[in-house]
N, C-alpha and C positions, 0 to 999 in steps of 0.2 A: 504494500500500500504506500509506504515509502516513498519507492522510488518511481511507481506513478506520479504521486505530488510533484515531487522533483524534477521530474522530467515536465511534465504539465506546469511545472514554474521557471522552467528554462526555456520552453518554448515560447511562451511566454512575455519573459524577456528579449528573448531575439524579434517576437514582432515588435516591440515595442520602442527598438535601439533601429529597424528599420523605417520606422516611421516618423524621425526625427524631422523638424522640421523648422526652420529659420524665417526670423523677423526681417521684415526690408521697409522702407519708407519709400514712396512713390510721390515726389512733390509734384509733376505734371504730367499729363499725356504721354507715355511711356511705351514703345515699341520692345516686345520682349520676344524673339524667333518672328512666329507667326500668328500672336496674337498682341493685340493691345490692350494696355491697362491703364486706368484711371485712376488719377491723384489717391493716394492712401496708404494704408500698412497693409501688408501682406506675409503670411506665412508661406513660405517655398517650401516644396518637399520632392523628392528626387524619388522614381521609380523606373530602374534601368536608364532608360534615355529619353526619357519624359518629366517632365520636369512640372509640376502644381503651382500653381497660384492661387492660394484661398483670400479673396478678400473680407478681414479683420471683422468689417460694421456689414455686411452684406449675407455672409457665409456664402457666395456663390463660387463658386472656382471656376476653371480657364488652363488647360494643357498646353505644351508645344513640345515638339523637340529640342533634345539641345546634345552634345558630348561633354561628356562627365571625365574628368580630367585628373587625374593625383600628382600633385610637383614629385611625390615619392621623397619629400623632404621634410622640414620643419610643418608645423601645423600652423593656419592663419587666423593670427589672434583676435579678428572682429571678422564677422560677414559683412562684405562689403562689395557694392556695385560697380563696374567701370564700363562708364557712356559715352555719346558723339551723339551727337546731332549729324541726320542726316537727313538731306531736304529737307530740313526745319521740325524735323521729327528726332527727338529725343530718344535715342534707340541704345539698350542695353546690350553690351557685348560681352558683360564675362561677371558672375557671382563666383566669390571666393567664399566658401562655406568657415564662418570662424570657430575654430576647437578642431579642422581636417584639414591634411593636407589636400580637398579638394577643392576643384572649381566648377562652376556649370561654363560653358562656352556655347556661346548662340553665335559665332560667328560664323562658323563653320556648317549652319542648318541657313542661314537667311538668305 
């Protein structure tokens, strides 16, 4: 009975450490892959190469592609967004997930 529980509490665990999921701020019209999002906070969450956008005051989400990236180095100390404006479009090219050494990269999808 034991090591039912256990196993039933590690499994558990691992859905729960997969479904981790990062804060971001959106202060305008924001181009993320293949979709657009609206001024706000958002929670991001990664599943294989699909990458979530839940927004914060709405609960509605919004998918795209993107490549999921590891430096295979140090880990990055805050999530954090790096953008360009293109045709006047604010467009998001790379989330560094903070506490992994991952990144999301939508450059390589748009």
């Amino acid at each position: 009975m034991k090591t039912k529980f256990l196993i039933g509490f590690a499994l558990l665990g691992l859905s729960l450490a997969s479904a981790k999921s990062y804060e971001i701020n959106v202060d305008s019209v924001t181009k993320a892959g293949d979709i657009q999002l609206q001024p706000g906070m958002y929670k991001v969450s990664v599943d294989g190469s699909k990458v979530k956008f839940t927004d914060e005051n709405s609960g509605k989400s919004q998918e795209t592609a993107a490549t999921i990236e590891s430096n295979g180095k140090s880990k990055y100390d805050n999530t954090a967004i790096k953008s360009q404006q293109e045709s006047g479009v604010n467009t998001i090219r790379e989330i560094d997930l903070g506490g992994t050494p991952t990144k999301i990269n939508f450059s390589k999808h748009s």
